[in-house]
C-alpha positions as CSV (number, residue, x, y, z in Angstrom):
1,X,-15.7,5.3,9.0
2,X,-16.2,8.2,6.8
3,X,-17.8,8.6,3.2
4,X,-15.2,8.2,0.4
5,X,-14.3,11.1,-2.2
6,X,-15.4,10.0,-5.4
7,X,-13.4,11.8,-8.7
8,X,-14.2,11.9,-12.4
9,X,-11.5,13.9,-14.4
10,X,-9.0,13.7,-16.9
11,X,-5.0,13.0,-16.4
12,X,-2.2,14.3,-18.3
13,X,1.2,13.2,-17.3
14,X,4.4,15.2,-17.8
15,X,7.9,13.8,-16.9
16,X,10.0,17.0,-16.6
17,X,13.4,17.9,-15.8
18,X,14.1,19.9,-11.9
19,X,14.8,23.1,-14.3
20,X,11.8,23.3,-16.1
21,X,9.8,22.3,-12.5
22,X,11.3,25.2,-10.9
23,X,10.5,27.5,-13.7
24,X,7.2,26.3,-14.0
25,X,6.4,26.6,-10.3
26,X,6.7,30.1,-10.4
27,X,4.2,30.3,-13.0
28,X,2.0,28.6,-10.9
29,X,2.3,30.9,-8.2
30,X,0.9,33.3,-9.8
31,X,-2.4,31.4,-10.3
32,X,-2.6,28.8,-8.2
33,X,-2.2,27.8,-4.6
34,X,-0.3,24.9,-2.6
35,X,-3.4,22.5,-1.0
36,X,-3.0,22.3,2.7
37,X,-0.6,19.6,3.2
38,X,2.5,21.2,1.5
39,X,2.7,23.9,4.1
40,X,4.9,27.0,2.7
41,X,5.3,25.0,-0.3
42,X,7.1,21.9,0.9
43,X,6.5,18.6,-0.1
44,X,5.1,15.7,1.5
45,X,5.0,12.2,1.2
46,X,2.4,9.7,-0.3
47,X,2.6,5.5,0.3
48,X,0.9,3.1,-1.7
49,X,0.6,-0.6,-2.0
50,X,-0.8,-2.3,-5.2
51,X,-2.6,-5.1,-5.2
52,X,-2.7,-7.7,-8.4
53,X,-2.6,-11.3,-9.2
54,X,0.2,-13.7,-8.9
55,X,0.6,-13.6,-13.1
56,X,0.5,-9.6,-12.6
57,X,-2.5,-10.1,-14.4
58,X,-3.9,-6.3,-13.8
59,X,-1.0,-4.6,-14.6
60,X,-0.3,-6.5,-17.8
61,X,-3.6,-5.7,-19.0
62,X,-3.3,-2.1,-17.8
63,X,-0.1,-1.3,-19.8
64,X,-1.5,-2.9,-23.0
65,X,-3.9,0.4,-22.9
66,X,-7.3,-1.2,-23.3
67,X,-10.4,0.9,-24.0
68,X,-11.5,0.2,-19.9
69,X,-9.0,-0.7,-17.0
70,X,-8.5,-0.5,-13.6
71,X,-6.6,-0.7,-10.5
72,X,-6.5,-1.3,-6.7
73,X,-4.0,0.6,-4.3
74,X,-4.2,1.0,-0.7
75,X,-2.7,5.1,0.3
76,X,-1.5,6.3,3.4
77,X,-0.2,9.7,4.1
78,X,1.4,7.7,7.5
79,X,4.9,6.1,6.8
80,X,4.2,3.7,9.8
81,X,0.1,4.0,10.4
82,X,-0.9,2.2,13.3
83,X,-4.2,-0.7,12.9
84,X,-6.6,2.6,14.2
85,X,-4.7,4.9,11.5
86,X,-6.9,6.2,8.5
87,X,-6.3,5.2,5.4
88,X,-7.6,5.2,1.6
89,X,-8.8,1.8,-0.2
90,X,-8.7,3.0,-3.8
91,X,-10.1,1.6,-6.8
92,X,-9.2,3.8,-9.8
93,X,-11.0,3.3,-13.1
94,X,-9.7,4.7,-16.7
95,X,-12.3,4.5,-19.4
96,X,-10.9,6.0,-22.6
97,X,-9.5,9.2,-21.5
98,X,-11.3,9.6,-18.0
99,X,-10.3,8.5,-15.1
100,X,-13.2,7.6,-12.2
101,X,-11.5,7.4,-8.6
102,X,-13.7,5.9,-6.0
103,X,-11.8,5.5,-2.2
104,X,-13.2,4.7,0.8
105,X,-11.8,5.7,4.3
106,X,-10.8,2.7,6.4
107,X,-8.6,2.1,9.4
108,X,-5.5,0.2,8.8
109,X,-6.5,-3.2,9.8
110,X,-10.0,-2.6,8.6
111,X,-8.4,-2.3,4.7
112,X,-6.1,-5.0,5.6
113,X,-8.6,-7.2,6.7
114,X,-10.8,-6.3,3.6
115,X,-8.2,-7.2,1.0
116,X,-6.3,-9.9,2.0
117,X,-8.6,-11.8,4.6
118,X,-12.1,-11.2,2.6
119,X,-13.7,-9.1,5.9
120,X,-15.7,-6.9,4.4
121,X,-16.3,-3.7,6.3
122,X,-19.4,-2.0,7.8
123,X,-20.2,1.4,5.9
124,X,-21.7,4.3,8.2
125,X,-23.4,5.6,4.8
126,X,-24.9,5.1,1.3
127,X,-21.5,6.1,-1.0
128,X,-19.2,4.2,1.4
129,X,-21.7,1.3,1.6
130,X,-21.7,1.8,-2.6
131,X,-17.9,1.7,-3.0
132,X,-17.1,-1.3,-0.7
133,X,-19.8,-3.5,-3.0
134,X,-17.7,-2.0,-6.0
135,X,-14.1,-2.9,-4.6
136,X,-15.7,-6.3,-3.3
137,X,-17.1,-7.5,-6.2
138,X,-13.2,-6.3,-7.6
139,X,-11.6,-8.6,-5.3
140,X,-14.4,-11.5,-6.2
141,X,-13.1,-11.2,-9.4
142,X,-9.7,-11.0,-9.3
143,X,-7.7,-13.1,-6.4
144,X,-5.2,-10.5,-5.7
145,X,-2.1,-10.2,-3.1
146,X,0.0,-7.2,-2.0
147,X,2.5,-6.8,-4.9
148,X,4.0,-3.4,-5.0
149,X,4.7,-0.6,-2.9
150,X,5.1,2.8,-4.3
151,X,6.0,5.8,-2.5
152,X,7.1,9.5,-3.6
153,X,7.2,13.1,-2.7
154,X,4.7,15.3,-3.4
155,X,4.0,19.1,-4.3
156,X,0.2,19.5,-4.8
157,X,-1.7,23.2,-6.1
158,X,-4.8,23.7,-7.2
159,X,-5.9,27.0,-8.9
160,X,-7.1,29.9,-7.0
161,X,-10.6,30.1,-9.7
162,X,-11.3,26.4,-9.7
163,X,-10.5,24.1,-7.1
164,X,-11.2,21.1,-9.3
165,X,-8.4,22.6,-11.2
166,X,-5.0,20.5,-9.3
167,X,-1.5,20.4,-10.5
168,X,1.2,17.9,-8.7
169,X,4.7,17.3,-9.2
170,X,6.2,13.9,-8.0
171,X,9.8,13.4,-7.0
172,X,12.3,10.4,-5.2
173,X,9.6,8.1,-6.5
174,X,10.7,4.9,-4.5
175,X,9.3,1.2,-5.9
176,X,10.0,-2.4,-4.4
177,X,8.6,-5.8,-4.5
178,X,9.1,-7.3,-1.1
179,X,8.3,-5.8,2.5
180,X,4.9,-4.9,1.6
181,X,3.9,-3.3,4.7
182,X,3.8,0.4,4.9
183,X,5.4,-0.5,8.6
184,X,9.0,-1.9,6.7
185,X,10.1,1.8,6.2
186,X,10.0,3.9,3.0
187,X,12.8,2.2,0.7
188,X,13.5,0.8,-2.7
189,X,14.4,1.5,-6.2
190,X,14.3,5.4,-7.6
191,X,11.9,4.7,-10.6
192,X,12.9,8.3,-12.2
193,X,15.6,10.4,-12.1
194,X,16.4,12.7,-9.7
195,X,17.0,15.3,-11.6
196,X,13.7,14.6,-13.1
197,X,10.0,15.2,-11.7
198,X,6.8,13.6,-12.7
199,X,3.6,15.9,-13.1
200,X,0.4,15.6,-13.6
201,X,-2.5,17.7,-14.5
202,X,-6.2,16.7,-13.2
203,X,-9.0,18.8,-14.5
204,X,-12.5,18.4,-15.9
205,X,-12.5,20.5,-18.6
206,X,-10.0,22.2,-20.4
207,X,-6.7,24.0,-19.9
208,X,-6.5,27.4,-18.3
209,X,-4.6,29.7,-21.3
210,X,-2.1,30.7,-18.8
211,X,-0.9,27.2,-18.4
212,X,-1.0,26.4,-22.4
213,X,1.3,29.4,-22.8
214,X,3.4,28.3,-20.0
215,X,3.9,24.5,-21.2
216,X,4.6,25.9,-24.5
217,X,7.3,28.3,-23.3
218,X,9.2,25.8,-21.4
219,X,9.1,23.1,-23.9
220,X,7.0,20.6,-21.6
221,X,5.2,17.8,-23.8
222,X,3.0,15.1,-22.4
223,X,4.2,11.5,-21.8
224,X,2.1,8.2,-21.3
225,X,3.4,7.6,-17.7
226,X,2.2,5.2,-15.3
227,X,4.1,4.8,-11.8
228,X,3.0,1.0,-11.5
229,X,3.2,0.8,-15.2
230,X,6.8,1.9,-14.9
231,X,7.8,-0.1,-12.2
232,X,6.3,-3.7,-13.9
233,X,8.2,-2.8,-17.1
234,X,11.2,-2.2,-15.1
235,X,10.9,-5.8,-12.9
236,X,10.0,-7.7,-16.1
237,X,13.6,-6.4,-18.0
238,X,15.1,-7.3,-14.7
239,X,14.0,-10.9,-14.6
240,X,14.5,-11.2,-18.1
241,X,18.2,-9.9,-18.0
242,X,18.5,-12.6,-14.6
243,X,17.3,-15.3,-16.5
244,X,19.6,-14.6,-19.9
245,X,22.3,-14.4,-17.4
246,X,21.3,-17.8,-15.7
247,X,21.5,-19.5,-19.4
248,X,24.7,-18.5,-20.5
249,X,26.1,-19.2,-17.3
């Protein structure tokens, strides 16, 4: 097992239209570069499962936009990763306007294991050895169960001056809340249009002027977006409008 990448940067969330992403990605090439996965610019694909209580207990506090909050996903860049495959046990942190990723690389049935069964794993070094005490002491804490996978497509730059600099644009954002198992297939409800892209800015300082002109000139304003944040509002509306129907009936 590997050490873990640890980020500390801000987010900004855009939801766009395909137009404006399309003019804005030639912007982009101008200044920035596509990271290694999107080879000649194509996208690729990003799986996710989030983990929360059986009151959606983290999520509800999360969307009521408190001062600190946080989250636990586990990521694959596998569609069906086998128990040896790598994957990324994230804890993501958002105090005021920062946001503090800490992930640690684990094999399939190693995060698994972790998670659901209480198994803690054996870190090969200090920061992995650090973040698997932060995420346990997380799932002491909270008694949490696989409740949501998210999956999308995704463009990823990052500028050609400043590497810290990184730029992403989401698309065929997929959500559902049964079949959580990365192994089920990539499936579900679109949670934005598809006509429509989601990006998001991550950087640790400010704003390159090229890309303040360019978000000016194509009329693209930020948005409080949150894919897991989306897709609770969208399941709570649902069971509302099933239970109103259930009433009447």
């Amino acid at each position: 097992m590997k050490a873990i990448t640890s980020f500390k940067r801000y987010e900004e969330k855009f939801l766009i239209s395909q137009v404006q992403a399309q003019a804005l990605q030639e912007i982009l090439k101008e200044h920035m570069v596509y990271d290694k996965f999107c080879t000649n610019g194509q996208v690729y694909t990003i799986y996710n499962i989030y983990y929360d209580t059986a009151e959606n207990d983290i999520i509800r506090k999360s969307v009521a936009k408190p001062y600190y909050k946080e989250k636990l996903r586990l990521r694959s860049y596998e569609e069906n990763p086998k128990p040896d495959s790598k994957v990324f046990l994230e804890l993501k942190k958002k105090i005021g306007k920062v946001v503090n990723k800490r992930r640690v690389v684990l094999t399939y049935k190693q995060a698994i294991d972790f998670v659901e069964k209480g198994i803690v794993p054996k870190a090969n070094d200090y920061i992995s050895e650090q973040v698997i005490k932060e995420i346990k002491y997380f799932l002491d804490n909270n008694e949490v169960k696989p409740t949501t996978y998210i999956s999308y497509k995704r463009t990823a730059l990052f500028d050609k001056d400043n590497p810290e600099f990184r730029l992403t644009l989401d698309s065929n954002i997929l959500t559902r809340r049964e079949d959580l198992d990365f192994n089920s297939g990539r499936y579900g409800d679109e949670l934005i249009g598809k006509d429509q892209r989601l990006m998001e800015i991550k950087v640790q300082g400010a704003h390159p002027m090229w890309l303040v002109q360019a978000l000016s000139e194509l009329k693209i304003y930020k948005s409080s977006f949150s894919k897991y944040g989306k897709e609770y509002q969208g399941y709570i509306l649902n069971n509302a409008s099933k239970n109103h129907y259930k009433k009447i009936a």
